[in-house]
N, C-alpha and C positions, 0 to 999 in steps of 0.2 A: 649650701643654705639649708636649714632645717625650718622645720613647724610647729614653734610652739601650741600649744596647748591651750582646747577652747573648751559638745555636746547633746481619715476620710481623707479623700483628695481633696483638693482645695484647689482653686485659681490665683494665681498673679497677675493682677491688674496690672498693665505696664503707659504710664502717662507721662509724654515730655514737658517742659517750659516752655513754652511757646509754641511754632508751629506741632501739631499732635505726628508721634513717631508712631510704628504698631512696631513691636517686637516679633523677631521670626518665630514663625511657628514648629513647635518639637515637633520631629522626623518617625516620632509613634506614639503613641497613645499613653496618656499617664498611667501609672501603675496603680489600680487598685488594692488598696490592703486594711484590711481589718485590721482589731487593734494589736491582735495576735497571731502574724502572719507563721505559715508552718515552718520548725524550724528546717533548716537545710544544713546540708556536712559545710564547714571551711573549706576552701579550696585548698590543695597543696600544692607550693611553689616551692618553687629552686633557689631564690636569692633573687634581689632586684636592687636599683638604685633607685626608686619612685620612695617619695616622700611618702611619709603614712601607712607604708605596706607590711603589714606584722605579719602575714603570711608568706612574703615575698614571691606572688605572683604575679609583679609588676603592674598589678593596680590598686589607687588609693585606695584607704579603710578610713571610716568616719568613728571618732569618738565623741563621746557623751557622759561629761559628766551631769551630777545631780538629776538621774533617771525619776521619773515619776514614780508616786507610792501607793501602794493600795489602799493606806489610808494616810488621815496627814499627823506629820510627827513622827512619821515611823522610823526606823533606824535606818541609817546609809544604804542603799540598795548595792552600792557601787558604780564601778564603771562600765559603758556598753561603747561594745566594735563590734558595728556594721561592717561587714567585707563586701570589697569591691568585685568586680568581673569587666567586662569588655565594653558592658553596658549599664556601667554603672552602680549605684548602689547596691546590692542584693538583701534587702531589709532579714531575708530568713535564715540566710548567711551570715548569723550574730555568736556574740558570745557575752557574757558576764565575767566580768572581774571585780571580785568580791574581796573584802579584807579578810573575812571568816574562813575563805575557801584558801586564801594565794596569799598573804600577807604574812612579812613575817615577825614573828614575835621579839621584843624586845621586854627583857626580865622576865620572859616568860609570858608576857601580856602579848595578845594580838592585838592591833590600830583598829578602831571603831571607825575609821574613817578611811576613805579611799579618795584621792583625787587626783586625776592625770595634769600632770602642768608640761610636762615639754615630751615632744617625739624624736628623735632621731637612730642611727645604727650605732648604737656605742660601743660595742664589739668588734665590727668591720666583716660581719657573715653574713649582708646582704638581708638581713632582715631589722626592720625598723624595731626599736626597742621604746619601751615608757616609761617614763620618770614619773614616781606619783609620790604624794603628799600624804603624811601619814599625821596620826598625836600619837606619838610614844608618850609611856610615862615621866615624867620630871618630878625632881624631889625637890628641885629650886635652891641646889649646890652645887656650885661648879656652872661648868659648858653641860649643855643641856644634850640628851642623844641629837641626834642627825634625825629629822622628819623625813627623808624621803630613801626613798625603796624603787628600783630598780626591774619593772619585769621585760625579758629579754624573747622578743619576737623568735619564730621557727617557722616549719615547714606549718605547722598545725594552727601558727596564730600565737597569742600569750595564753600557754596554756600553763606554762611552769610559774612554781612557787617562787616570790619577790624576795630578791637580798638586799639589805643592807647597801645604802652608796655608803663607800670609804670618803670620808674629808681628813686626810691627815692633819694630823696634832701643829706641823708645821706649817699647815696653809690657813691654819683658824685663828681666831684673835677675839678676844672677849664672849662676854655671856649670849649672844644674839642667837636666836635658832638659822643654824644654814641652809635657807630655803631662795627661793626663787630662781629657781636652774634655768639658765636659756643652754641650750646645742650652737653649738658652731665649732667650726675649725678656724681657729682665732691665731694660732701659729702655721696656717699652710702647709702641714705635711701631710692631709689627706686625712688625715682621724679624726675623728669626731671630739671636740672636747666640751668641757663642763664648766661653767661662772655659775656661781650662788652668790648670795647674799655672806657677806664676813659684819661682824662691831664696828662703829664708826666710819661710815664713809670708805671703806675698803671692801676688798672682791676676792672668796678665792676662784682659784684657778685651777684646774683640774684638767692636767693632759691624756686624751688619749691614747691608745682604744684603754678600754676598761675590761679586766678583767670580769670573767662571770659571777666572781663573788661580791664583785662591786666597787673595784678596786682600780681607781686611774691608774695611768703608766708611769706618772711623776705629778710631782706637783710643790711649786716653791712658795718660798713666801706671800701673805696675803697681798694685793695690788692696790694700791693706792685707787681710789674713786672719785667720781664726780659728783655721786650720787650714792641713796642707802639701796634702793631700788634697781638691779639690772630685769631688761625685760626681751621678751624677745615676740617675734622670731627675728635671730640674726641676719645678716646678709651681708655682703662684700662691697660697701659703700661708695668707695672710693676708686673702686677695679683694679685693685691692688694685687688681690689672690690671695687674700685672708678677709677672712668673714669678721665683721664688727655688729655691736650692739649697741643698743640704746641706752640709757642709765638713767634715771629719773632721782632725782632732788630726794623727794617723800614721795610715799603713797599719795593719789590726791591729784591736788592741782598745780602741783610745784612744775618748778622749769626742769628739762632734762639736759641732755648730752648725749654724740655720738660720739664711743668710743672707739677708736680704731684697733684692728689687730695688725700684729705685726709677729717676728720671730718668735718675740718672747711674749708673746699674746696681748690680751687687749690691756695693752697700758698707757697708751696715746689721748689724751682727751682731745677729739675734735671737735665740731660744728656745738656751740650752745645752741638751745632751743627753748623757746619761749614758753611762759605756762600755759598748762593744757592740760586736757583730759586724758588724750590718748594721743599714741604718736605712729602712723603707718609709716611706711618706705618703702620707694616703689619708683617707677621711670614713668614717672606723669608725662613727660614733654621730652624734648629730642635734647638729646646730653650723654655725655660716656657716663657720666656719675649718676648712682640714683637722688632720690628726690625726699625729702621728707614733708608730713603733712602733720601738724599738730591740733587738734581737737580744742576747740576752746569754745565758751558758751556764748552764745551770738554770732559766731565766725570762725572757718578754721583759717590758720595761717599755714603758710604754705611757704617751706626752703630750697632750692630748686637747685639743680645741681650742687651738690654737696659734694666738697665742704665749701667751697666759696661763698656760699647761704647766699644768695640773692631772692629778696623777698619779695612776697608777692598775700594776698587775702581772698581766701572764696565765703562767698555767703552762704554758710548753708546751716538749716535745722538741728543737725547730729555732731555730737562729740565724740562718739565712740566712732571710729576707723577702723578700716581694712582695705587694703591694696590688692590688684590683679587683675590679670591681661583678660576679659569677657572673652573679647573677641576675634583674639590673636592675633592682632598689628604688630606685636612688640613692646606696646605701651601700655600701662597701668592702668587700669579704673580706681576712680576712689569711693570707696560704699562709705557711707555717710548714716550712721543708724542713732536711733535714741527716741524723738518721737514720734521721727517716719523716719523710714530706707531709703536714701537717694543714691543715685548712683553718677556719679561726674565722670564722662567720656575722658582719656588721654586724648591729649593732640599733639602736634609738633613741637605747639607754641606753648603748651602745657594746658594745663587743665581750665577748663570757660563751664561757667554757668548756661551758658547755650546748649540745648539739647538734653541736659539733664533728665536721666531718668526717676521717675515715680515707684517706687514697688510696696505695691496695697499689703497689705499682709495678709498670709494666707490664711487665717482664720480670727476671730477676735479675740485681746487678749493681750499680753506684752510679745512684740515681737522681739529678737536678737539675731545677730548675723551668728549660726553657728560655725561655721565653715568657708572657706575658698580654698579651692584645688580642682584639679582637673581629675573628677571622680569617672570619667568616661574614654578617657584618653587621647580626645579627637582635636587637643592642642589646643585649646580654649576653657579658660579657669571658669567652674560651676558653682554657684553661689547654695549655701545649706541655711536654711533659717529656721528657728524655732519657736512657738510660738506657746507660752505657757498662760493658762486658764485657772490652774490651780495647782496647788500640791500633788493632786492624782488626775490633773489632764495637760496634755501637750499635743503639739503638732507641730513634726519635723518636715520639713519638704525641701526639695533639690531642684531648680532650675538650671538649665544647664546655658552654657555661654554662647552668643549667637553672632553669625559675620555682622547681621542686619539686626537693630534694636537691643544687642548687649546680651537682653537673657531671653529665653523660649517664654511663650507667654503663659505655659500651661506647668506644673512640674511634672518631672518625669519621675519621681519617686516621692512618694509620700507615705507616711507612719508615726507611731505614736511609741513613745517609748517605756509606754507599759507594758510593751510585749516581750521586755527583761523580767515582768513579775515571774511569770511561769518558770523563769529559766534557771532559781536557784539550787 
């Protein structure tokens, strides 16, 4: 399963639905950090299988797109990764990945633009790789270049220069720009592959590993779709042993689909799914299958064991979703965000508005879930939130996941991520 692609201390107020929970208290002290915390070397690793580790030293890395600006309007700062350590985030432990610096040029032009949309190992060397989102130039004749570019995790982090993804001429199909990459191994041989967006209601398909110039191991014809929209992150839905996706109708509010993978990857349309905003999957309730949760305004709906879709409705605030296990039972939390953060406990029986958690936002301002992973290691997924005030102010913070109350009530890492101005 891969991760797609998301970016002063402060307190987390944590408040149940009914009888009042307290959430456990973090095991040290939140971390102070100015807005410009000093920088620190990368760590160097060896190779790892942990999600998000571009260093591969087996602990996640946090990315960030659309970094704060020194002033507003200014031009793309780029991307920023936070590296991980034992104990989690290391804010001074960063890097910048810039278009001007690592990007690479098309007709001789570099992309004004940087933006990370999907992570995984697309090589198979134990270090997590990123797929970013470019504007090549277009002359508006023909099939347009390829928007995304490829930079490939090492011992050092992404420190090298971005190639080119190959989409061969046989897996594309009309004028549409080939974007929206999810990860997954959607044929079960252990490599990483690639779904974009193709013309009309079709998918290509992109097997790996991929070479370093950009280059899948094969790749056939375009895939029939359910949707213009693939989305990720993938996951193994059905417990089959091929990873599947999502597929969404349109951008928007349209209805989706899970697609299944199989041999010849994901060509299976399973489970429809109702319209929505956003769609999580995740083992809400006790079942071999996962679960999926659809975002919708007023209510999210809720498919449970998939693909048998047996239906079910929670009330909640938020449209935008995210799935994962707080507190390491096994079972999913569903974070509920938009104009507050809730959080709905897994249960047996599946997900209950009982107990529901509250999370205040850690400073004023629009908050966003930016993250779920286990950035600490201690087997329990850690929620990252952002909280943007303007153009040139933010506030990142990390709660980490707790047996008792879901998240620590305090975070354990907090910064601003203006502290990529300095670093160009």
């Amino acid at each position: 399963m891969c991760t797609a692609v998301a970016l002063g201390c402060c307190t987390l107020l944590l408040a149940a639905c009914g009888p009042t929970q307290h959430a456990e208290s973090a095991d040290h002290s939140p971390v102070q950090i100015a807005k410009a915390p000093a920088r620190l070397p990368v760590p160097r690793g060896d190779g790892s299988k942990t999600p998000d580790d571009f260093n591969g030293d087996g602990h996640r890395d946090l990315v960030l797109n659309d970094l704060v600006k020194a002033e507003s309007h200014a031009d793309d700062a780029g991307i920023g990764i936070v590296y991980g350590s034992e104990r989690g985030l290391v804010p001074g432990a960063r890097q910048l990945v810039s278009p001007r610096t690592q990007g690479a040029a098309t007709d001789g032009q570099l992309p004004a633009v940087f933006d990370a949309e999907a992570t995984c190992d697309l090589d198979g060397d134990g270090f997590t790789d990123l797929v970013v989102s470019t504007d090549p130039p277009y002359d508006g004749q023909g099939q347009p270049p390829v928007p995304l570019q490829l930079l490939f995790g090492s011992p050092a982090g992404l420190t090298g220069k971005a190639v080119h993804l190959t989409v061969p001429a046989t897996a594309r199909v009309g004028n549409d720009w080939p974007d929206q990459p999810v990860c997954g191994d959607f044929d079960g041989d252990g490599s990483q592959d690639l779904v974009v967006h193709a013309t009309g209601g079709q998918l290509s398909y992109l097997r790996g590993p991929f070479s370093r110039k950009g280059a899948p191991r094969t790749a056939g014809g375009p895939l029939t779709s359910p949707g213009e929209v693939p989305t990720g992150p993938a996951a193994d839905v059905n417990r089959d042993g091929y990873d599947d996706l999502v597929v969404r109708t349109t951008e928007g509010t349209g209805p989706s689909a899970v697609v299944l993978g199989g041999p010849d990857g994901p060509t299976r349309t399973g489970t429809v799914l109702p319209s929505g905003i956003d769609v999580a999957l995740g083992r809400f309730g006790k079942g071999r299958a996962l679960d999926a949760a659809v975002g919708a305004m007023g209510g999210t709906s809720l498919r449970y064991d998939l693909p048998e879709a047996a239906k079910a409705t929670l009330s909640s605030p938020g449209s935008m979703l995210d799935a994962a296990d707080f507190d390491g039972d096994g079972l999913s939390e569903l974070v509920s965000s938009g104009s507050r953060l809730k959080v709905f406990r897994g249960r047996t029986a599946g997900l209950k508005a009982a107990g529901m958690v509250t999370v205040e936002p850690p400073a004023s301002g629009t908050t966003r879930v930016l993250a779920v992973g286990d950035f600490d290691g201690d087997g329990r997924a850690d929620l990252a939130v952002r909280t943007y005030r303007s153009e040139t102010k933010d506030t990142v913070a990390v709660y980490r996941g707790a047996k008792k109350g879901l998240l620590a009530a305090e975070p354990s890492v907090t910064f601003s991520s203006s502290a990529f101005l300095g670093d160009n």
